[in-house]
C-alpha positions as CSV (number, residue, x, y, z in Angstrom):
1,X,119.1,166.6,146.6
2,X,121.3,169.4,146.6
3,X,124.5,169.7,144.6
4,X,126.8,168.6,146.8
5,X,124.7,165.4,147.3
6,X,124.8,165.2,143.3
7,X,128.1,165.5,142.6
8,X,128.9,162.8,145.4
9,X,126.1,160.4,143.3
10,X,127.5,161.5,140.3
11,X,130.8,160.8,141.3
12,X,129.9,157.0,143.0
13,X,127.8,156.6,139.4
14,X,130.9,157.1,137.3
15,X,133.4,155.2,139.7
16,X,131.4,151.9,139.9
17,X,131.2,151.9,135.9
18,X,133.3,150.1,133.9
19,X,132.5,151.4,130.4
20,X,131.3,155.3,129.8
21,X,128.1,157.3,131.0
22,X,127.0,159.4,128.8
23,X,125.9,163.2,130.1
24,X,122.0,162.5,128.9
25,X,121.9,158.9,131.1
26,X,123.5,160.6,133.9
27,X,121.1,163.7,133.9
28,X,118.2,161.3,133.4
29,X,119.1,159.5,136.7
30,X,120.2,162.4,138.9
31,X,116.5,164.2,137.5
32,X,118.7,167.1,136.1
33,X,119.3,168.7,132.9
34,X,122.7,167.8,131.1
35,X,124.2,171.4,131.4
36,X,123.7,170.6,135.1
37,X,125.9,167.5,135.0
38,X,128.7,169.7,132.7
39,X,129.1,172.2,135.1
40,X,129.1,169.2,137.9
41,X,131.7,167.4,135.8
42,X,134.1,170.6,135.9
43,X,133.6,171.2,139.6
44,X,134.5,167.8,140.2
45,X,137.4,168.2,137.7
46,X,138.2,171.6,138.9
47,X,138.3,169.5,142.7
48,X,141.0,167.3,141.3
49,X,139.1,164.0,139.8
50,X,140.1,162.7,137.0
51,X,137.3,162.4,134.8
52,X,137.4,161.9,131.0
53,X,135.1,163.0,128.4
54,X,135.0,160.2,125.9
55,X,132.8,159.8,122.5
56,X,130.3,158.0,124.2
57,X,130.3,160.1,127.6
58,X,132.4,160.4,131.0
59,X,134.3,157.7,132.6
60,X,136.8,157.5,135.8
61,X,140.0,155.4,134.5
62,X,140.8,153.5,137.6
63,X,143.8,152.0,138.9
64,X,145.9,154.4,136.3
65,X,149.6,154.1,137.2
66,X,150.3,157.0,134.5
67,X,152.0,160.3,135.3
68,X,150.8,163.7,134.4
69,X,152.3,166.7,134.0
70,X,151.4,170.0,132.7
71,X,153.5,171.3,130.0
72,X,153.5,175.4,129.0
73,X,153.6,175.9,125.8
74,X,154.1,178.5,122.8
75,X,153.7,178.5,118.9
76,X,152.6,179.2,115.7
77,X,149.2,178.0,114.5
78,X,151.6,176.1,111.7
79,X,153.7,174.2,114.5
80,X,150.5,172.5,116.3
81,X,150.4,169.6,114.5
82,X,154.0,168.6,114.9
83,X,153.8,169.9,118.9
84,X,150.9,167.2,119.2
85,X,152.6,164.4,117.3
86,X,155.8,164.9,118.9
87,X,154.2,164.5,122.2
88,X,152.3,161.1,120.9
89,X,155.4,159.5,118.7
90,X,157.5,159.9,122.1
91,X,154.7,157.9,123.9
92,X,152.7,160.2,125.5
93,X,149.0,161.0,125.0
94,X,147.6,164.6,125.6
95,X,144.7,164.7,127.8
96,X,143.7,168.0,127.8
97,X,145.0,171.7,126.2
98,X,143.8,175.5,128.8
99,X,144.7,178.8,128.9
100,X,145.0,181.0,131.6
101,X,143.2,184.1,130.5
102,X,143.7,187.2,132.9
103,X,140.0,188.2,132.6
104,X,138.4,184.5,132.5
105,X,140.7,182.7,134.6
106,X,141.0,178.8,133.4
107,X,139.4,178.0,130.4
108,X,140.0,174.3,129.5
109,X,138.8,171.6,126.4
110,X,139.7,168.2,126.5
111,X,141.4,166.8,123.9
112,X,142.2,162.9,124.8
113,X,144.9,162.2,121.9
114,X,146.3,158.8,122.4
115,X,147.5,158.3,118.3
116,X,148.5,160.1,114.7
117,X,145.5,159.3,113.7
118,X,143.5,161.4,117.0
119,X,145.9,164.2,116.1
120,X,144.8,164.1,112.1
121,X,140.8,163.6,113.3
122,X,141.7,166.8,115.8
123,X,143.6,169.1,113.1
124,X,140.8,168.2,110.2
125,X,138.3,169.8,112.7
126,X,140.8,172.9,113.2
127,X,141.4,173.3,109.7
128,X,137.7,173.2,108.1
129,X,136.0,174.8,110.8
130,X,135.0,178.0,111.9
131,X,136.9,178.3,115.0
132,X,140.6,178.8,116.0
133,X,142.9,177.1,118.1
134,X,142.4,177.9,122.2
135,X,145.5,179.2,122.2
136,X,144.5,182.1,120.3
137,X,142.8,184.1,122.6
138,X,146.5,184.7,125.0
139,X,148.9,185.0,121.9
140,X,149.9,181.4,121.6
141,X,150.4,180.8,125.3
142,X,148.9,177.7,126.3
143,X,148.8,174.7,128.5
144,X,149.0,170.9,127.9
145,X,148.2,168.1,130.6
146,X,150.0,165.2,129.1
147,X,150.4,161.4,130.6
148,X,152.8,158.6,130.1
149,X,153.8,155.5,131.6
150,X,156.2,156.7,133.8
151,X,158.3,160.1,134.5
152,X,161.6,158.9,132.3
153,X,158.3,159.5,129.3
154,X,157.4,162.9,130.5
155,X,161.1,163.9,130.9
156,X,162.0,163.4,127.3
157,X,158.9,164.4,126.3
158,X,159.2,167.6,128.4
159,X,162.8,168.0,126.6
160,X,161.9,167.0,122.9
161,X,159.4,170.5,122.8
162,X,162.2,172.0,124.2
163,X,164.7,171.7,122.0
164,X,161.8,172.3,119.4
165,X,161.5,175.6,121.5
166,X,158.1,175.3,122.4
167,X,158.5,175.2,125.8
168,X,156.8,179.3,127.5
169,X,158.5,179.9,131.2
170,X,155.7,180.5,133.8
171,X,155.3,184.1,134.8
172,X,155.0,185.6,138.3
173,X,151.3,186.0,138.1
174,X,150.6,182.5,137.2
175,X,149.0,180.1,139.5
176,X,151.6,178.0,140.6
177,X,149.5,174.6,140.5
178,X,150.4,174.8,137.0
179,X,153.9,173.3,137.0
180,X,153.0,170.5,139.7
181,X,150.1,167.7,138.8
C-alpha cells in the first residue's frame, strides 16, 4: 500500500468512528509505525480535513455546523491567559494556535480549549515546564483557529481581542489562506 492508499484508509478509518483512534491502533492496522500516521495526519490536515487530536487519539467531528476563523494575533507572554479566556468566556473554543516562520514555513500545535478549566490545565503546562509559548519563536506573532456556533460568535469574538489590542494585521508576505477558513 502506498501512501496515498493510506491516508485514504486512514481517512475512511477515522470517518466511520464514532469515538477516537488512537495513533498506536491506527498504526497497528495500517502495518505502520505511529510517526508514519503523524505525518499522515498533517498531510491530511495540511489537505483541509478536519481532524482532531484528542487525549485518547484522532477523531473526525461530523456533521459540525461550527464556524472557523483564523485570528492573528500579538502579545506579551503575561496577556496569554486572558487572550485564551476571553476567547472561551465569549463562547468560542480554540482549536489550534501556528506560526508562520519565514525559514520553517507553518508550524502548528493543537490546542482543543473548549473551557477555563482547559485554559488553567494548558497554562500550568506553560508555566512549570521547560518550554515557551509557540509564539516565541516570531516575536509574539501568532495564529489562532477558533470555532463557534455561528459567525455573530466569531465577530465579537474577533472584536473583544481587538479592543484588547491583540489583534497583528497580516503582512504582504503572508499566505493569504490565513484570513479565510
Amino acid at each position: 500500500m502506498n501512501g496515498e492508499q493510506r491516508r485514504a484508509h486512514l481517512l475512511k478509518i477515522l470517518t466511520e468512528s464514532d469515538c477516537p483512534v488512537s495513533g498506536s491502533v491506527l498504526a497497528d492496522t495500517l502495518n505502520v509505525s505511529r510517526q508514519v500516521i503523524v505525518q499522515d495526519i498533517a498531510l491530511l490536515r495540511a489537505n483541509g480535513t478536519d481532524i482532531f487530536a484528542a487525549s485518547r487519539g484522532y477523531i473526525i467531528l461530523k456533521n459540525s455546523s461550527e464556524k472557523s476563523r483564523i485570528l492573528k494575533m500579538f502579545h506579551s507572554d503575561a496577556e496569554t491567559e486572558s487572550e485564551l479566556t476571553a476567547i472561551i468566556d465569549m463562547g468560542g473554543k480554540i482549536k489550534d494556535v501556528f506560526i508562520y516562520h519565514k525559514v520553517y514555513g507553518i508550524v502548528r500545535a493543537d490546542m482543543n480549549l473548549r473551557s477555563r478549566k482547559d485554559v488553567t490545565d494548558f497554562m500550568e503546562k506553560i508555566v512549570s515546564g521547560k518550554s515557551s509559548l509557540l509564539k516565541n519563536a516570531t516575536a509574539g506573532y501568532h495564529y489562532h483557529t477558533i470555532t463557534a456556533d455561528d459567525e455573530e460568535t466569531l465577530d465579537a469574538i474577533q472584536e473583544k481581542l481587538h479592543s484588547m489590542g491583540m489583534l497583528a494585521e497580516l503582512l504582504e508576505h503572508e499566505p493569504a489562506e490565513f484570513s479565510h477558513n
